[in-house]
ZALUM-73987 format. One record per residue (C-alpha): residue in three letters; residue number from 1; y, z, x. Coordinates in nm, 2 decimals, decimal comma. Layout:
<sites>
{resn=Ala | resi=NUM | yy=Y | zz=Z | xx=X} .
...
</sites>
This chain:
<sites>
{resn=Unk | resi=1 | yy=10,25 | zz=4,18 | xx=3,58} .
{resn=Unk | resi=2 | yy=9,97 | zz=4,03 | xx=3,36} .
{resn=Unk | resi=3 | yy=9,74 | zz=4,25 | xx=3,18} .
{resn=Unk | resi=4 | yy=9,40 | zz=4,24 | xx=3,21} .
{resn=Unk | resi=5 | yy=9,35 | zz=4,17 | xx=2,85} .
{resn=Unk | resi=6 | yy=9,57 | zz=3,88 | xx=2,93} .
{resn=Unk | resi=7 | yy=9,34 | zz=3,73 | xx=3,21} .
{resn=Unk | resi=8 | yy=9,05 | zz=3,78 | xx=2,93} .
{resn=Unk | resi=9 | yy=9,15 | zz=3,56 | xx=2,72} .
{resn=Unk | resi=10 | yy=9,32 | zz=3,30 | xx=2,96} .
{resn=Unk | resi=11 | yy=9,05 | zz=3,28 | xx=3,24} .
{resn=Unk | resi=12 | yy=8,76 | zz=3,50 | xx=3,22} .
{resn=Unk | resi=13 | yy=8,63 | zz=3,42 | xx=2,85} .
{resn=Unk | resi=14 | yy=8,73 | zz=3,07 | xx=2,91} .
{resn=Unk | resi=15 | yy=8,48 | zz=3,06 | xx=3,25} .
{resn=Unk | resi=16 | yy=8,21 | zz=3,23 | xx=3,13} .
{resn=Unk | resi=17 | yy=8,18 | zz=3,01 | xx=2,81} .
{resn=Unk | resi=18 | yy=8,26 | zz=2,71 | xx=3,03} .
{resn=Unk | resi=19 | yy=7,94 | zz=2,78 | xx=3,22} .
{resn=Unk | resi=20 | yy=7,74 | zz=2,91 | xx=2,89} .
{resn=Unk | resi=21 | yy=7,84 | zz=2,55 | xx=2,74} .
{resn=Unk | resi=22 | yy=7,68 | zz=2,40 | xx=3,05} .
{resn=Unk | resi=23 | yy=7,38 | zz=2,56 | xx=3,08} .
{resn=Unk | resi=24 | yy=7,30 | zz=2,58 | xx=2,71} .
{resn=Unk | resi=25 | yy=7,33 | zz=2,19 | xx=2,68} .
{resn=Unk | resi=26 | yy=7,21 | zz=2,04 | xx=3,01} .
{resn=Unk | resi=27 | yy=6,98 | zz=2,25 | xx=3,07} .
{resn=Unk | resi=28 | yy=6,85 | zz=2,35 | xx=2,71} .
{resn=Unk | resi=29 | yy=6,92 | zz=2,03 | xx=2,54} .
{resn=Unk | resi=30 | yy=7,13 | zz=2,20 | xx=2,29} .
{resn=Unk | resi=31 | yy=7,42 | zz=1,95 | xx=2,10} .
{resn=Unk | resi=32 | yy=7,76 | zz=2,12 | xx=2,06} .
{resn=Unk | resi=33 | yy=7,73 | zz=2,18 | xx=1,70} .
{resn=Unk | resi=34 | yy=7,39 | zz=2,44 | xx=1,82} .
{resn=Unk | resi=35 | yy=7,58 | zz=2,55 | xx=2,14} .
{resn=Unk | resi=36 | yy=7,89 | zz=2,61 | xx=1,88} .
{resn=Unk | resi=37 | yy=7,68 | zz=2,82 | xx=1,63} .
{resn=Unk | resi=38 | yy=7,50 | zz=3,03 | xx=1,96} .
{resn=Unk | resi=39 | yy=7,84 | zz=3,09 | xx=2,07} .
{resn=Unk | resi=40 | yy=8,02 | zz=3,20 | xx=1,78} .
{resn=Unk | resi=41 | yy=8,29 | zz=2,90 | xx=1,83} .
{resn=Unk | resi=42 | yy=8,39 | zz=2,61 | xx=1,72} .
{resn=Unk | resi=43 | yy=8,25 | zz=2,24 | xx=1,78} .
{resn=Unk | resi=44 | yy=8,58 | zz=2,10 | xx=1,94} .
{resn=Unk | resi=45 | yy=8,60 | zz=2,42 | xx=2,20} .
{resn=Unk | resi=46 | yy=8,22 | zz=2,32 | xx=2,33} .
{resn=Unk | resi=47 | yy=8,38 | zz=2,01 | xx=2,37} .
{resn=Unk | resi=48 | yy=8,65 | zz=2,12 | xx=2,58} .
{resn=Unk | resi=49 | yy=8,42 | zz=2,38 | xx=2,78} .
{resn=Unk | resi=50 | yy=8,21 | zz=2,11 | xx=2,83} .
{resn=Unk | resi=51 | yy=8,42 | zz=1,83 | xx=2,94} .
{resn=Unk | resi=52 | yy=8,59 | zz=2,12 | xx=3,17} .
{resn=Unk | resi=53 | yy=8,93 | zz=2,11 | xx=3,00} .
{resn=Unk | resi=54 | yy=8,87 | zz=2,54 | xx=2,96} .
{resn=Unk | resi=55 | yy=8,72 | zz=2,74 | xx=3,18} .
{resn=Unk | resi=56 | yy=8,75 | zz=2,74 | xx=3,55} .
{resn=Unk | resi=57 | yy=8,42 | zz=2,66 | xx=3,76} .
{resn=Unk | resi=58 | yy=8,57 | zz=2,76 | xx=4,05} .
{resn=Unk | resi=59 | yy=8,58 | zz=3,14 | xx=4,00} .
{resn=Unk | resi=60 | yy=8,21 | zz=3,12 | xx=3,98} .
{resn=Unk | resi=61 | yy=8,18 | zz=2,91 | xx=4,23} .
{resn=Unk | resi=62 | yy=8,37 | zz=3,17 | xx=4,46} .
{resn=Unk | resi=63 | yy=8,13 | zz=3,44 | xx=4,25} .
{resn=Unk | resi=64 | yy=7,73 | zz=3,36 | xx=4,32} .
{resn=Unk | resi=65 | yy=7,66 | zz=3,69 | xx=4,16} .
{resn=Unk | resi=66 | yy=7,86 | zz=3,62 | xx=3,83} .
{resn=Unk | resi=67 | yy=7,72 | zz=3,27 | xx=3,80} .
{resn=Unk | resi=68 | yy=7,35 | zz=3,44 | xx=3,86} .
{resn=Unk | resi=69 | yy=7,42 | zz=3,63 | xx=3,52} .
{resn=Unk | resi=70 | yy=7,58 | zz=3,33 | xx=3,32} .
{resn=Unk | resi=71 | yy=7,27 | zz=3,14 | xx=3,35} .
{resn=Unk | resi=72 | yy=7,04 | zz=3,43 | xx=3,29} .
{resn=Unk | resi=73 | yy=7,23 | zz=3,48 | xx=2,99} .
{resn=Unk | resi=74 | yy=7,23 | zz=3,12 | xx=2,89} .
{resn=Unk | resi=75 | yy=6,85 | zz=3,12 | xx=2,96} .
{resn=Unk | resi=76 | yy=6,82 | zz=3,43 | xx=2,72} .
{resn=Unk | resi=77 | yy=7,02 | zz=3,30 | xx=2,46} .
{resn=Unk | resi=78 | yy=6,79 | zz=2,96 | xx=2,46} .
{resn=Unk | resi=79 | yy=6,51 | zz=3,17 | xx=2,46} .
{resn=Unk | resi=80 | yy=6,65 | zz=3,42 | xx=2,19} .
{resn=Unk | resi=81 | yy=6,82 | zz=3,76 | xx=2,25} .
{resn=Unk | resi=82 | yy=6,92 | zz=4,02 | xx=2,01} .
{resn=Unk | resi=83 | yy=7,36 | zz=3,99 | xx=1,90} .
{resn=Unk | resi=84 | yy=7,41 | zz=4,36 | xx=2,05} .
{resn=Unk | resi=85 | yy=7,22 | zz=4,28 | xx=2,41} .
{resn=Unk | resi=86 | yy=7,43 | zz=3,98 | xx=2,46} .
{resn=Unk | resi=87 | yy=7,78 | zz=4,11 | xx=2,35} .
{resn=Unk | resi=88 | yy=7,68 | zz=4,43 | xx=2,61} .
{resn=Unk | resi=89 | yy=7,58 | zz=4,12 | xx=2,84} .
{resn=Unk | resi=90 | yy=7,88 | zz=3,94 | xx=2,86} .
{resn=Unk | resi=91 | yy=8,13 | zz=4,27 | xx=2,85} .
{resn=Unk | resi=92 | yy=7,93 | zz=4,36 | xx=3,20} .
{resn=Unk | resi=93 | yy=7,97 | zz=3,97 | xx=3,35} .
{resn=Unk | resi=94 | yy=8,33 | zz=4,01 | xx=3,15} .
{resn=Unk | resi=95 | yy=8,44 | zz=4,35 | xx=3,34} .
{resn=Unk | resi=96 | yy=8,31 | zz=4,19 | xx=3,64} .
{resn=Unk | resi=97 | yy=8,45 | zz=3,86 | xx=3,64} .
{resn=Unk | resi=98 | yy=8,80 | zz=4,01 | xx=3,51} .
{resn=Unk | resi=99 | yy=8,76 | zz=4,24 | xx=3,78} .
{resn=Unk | resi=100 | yy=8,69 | zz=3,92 | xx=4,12} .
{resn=Unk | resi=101 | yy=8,98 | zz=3,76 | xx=3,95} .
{resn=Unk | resi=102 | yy=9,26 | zz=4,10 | xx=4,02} .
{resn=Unk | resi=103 | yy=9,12 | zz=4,11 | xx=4,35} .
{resn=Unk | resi=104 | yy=9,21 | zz=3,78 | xx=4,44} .
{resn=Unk | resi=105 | yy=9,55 | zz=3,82 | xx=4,26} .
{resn=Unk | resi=106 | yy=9,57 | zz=4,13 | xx=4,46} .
{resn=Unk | resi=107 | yy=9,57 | zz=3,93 | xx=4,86} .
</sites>
């Protein structure tokens, strides 16, 4: 059975910064070396996210809701929003996310 720290760190993170990645620099006109600093990571993983070798577009895709909250957070961290309201931000969208992905392991 995989642990839901597991699916963390192999599909949720990976999704939501995938879709983070895209909204920061087509939308916001950010380069990866601004979307890597925003996101705490490095240079070559934008790359990846946003060439979608990481990350999983169709989760959200199955998801409106979740993909509602990635770009409002994206939006917010264009616009500037404080370190503790977007780490409580993405464990919400996180839990959630994690949450769509069980259920679907579950049918």
């Amino acid at each position: 059975m995989t642990q839901p720290c597991e699916i963390d760190s192999h599909k949720v993170l990976p999704t939501i910064r995938r879709g983070l990645t895209k909204i920061l620099m087509e939308e916001a006109g950010k380069n990866q070396t601004e979307v890597s600093e925003i996101l705490g990571i490095s240079q070559a993983a934008v790359s990846h996210y946003f060439s979608d070798k990481r990350g999983d577009a169709t989760i959200v895709d199955r998801h409106p809701d979740i993909e509602k909250k990635i770009r409002a957070l994206g939006e917010d961290m264009t616009n500037g929003i404080s370190t503790s309201a977007r780490i409580d931000r993405m464990c919400v969208i996180c839990k959630q996310l994690r949450a769509h992905v069980l259920d679907e392991q579950d049918r």
